[in-house]
C-alpha positions as CSV (number, residue, x, y, z in Angstrom):
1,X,-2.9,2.5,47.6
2,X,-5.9,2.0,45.5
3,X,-9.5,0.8,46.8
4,X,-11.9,-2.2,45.7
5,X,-13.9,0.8,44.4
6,X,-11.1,2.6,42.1
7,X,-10.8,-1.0,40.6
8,X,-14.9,-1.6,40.1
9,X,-14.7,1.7,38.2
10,X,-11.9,0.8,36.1
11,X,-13.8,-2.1,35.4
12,X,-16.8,-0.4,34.2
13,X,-14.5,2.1,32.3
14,X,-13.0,-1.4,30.5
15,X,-16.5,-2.6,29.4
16,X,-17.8,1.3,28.4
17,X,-14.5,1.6,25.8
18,X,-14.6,-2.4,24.9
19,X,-18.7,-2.0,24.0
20,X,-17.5,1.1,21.8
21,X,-14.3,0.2,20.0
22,X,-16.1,-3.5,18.8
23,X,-19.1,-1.7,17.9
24,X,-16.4,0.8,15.4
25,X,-14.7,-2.1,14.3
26,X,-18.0,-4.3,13.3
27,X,-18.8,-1.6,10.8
28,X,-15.6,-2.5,8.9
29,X,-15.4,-5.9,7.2
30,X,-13.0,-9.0,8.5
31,X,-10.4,-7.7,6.0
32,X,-10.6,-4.2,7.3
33,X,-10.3,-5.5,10.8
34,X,-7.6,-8.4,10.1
35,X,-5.7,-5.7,7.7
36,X,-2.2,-4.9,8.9
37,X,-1.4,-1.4,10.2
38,X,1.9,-1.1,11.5
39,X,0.7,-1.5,15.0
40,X,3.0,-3.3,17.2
41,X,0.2,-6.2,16.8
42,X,-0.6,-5.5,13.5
43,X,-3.9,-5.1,13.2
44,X,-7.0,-4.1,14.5
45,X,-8.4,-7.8,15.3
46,X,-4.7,-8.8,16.4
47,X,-4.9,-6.2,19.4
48,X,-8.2,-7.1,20.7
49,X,-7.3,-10.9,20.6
50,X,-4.3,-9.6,22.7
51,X,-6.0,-7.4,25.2
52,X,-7.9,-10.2,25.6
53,X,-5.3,-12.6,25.9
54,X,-3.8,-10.3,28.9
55,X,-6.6,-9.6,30.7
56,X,-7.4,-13.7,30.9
57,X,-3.8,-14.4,31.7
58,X,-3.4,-12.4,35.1
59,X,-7.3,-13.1,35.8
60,X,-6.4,-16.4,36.1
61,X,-3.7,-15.3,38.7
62,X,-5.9,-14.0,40.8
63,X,-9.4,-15.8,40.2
64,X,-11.0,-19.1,39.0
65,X,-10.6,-17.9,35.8
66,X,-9.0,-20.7,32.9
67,X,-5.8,-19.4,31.3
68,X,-6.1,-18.4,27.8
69,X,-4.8,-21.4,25.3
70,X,-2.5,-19.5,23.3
71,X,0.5,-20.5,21.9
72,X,2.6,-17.9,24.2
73,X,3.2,-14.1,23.9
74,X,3.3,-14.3,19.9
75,X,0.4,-16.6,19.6
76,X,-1.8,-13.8,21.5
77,X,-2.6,-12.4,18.8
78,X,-4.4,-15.3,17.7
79,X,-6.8,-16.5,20.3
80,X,-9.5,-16.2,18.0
81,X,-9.5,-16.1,14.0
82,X,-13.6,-15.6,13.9
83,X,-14.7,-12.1,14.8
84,X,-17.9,-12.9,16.3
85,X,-16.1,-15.6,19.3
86,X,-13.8,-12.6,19.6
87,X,-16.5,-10.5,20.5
88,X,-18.4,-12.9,23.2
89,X,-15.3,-14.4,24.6
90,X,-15.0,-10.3,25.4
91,X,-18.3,-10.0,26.6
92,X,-17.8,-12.5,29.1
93,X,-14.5,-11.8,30.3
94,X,-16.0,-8.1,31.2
95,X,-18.9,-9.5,32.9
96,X,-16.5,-11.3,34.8
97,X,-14.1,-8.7,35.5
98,X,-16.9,-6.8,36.9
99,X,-18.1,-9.7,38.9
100,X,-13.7,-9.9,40.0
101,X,-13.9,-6.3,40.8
102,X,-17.1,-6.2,42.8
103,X,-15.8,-9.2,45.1
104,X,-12.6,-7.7,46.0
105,X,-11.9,-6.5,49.5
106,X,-9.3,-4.1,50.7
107,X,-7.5,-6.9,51.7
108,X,-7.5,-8.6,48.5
109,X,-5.3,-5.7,46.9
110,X,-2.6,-5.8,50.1
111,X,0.6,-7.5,50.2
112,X,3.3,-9.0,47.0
113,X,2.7,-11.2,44.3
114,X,5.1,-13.3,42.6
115,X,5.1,-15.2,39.3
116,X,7.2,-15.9,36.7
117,X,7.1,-12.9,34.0
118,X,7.7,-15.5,30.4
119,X,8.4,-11.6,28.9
120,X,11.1,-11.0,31.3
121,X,12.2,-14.1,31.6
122,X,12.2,-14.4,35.5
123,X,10.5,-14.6,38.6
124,X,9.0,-11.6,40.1
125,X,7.3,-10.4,42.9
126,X,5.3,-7.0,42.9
127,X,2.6,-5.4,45.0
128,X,-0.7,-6.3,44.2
129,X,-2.4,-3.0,44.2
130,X,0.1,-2.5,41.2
131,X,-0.6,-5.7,39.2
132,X,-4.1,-4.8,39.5
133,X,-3.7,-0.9,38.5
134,X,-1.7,-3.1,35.5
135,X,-4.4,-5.0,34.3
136,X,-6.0,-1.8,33.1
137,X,-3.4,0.3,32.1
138,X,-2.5,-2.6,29.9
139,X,-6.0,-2.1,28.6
140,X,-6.2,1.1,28.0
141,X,-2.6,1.1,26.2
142,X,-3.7,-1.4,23.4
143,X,-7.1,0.3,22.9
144,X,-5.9,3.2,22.2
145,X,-3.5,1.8,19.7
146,X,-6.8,0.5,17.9
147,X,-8.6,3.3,18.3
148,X,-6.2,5.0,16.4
149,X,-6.5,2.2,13.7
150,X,-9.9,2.0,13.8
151,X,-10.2,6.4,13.1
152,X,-7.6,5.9,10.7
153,X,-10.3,2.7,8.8
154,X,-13.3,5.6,8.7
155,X,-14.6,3.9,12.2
156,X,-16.2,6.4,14.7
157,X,-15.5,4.7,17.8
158,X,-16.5,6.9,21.5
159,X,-15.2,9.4,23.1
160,X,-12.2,8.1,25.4
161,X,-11.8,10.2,28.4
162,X,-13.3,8.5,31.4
163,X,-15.1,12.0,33.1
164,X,-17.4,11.5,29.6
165,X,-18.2,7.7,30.8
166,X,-21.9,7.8,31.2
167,X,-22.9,7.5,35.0
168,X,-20.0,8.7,36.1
């Protein structure tokens, strides 16, 4: 079982490697960023838009949080053409992810959850401690797809490995 703590430093792990890898990419120009790469979202600005997309989508399971308005899984990709909303909508969905994480209580994180998966194509039902530990290993799956993209661009995003995270 994981604790409300394990979760508020995954949190602060999300924001430490989100500030890094949009500071790397804003060195590169919206071409560079919306430039496919064979990545299974394409590119660079494609992932983040998705990452983002994801995190919304179960926030909004299990908060006050609105759904993203995306036209599905595919549509993802596309929450946001302009590189600069990209990067606030971000912003604020970490300040409220640490806000999520810093409310939860042990109990919050017992017991199932069901829903209906649209990328299995059925109903559900997991524990929550595992959706939760999901949200972030979603993260951390995509980002490191685009920080590979972003070394591969000439970007210098940071270190990765969370014993480096400052204040940790």
């Amino acid at each position: 079982m994981i604790s409300p703590t394990h979760l508020q430093l995954l949190s602060k792990y999300n924001r430490w490697q989100n500030e890094s890898l949009y500071a790397a990419a804003s060195t590169l120009s919206d071409g560079e960023r919306k430039k496919e790469r064979g990545a299974y979202f394409g590119s660079i600005h494609a992932t983040l838009n998705h990452i983002l997309w994801g995190d919304r989508l179960w926030l909004s399971r299990f908060s006050d949080h609105p759904a993203p308005i995306a036209d599905g899984f595919d549509g993802s990709k596309r929450l946001y053409e302009d590189w600069n909303a990209l990067r606030e909508a971000r912003h604020k969905t970490d300040e409220f992810l640490d806000q999520w994480t810093g409310a939860l209580t042990p109990a919050d994180i017992e017991g199932d959850y069901a829903w209906f998966s649209g990328a299995m194509g059925r109903e559900l039902s997991r524990p929550r401690w595992l959706i939760f530990t999901h949200i972030f290993n979603h993260q951390t799956h995509h980002r490191g797809q685009v920080h590979a993209m972003l070394t591969a661009a000439g970007a210098k995003p940071d270190d990765t490995d969370l014993p480096f995270m400052p204040g940790v």
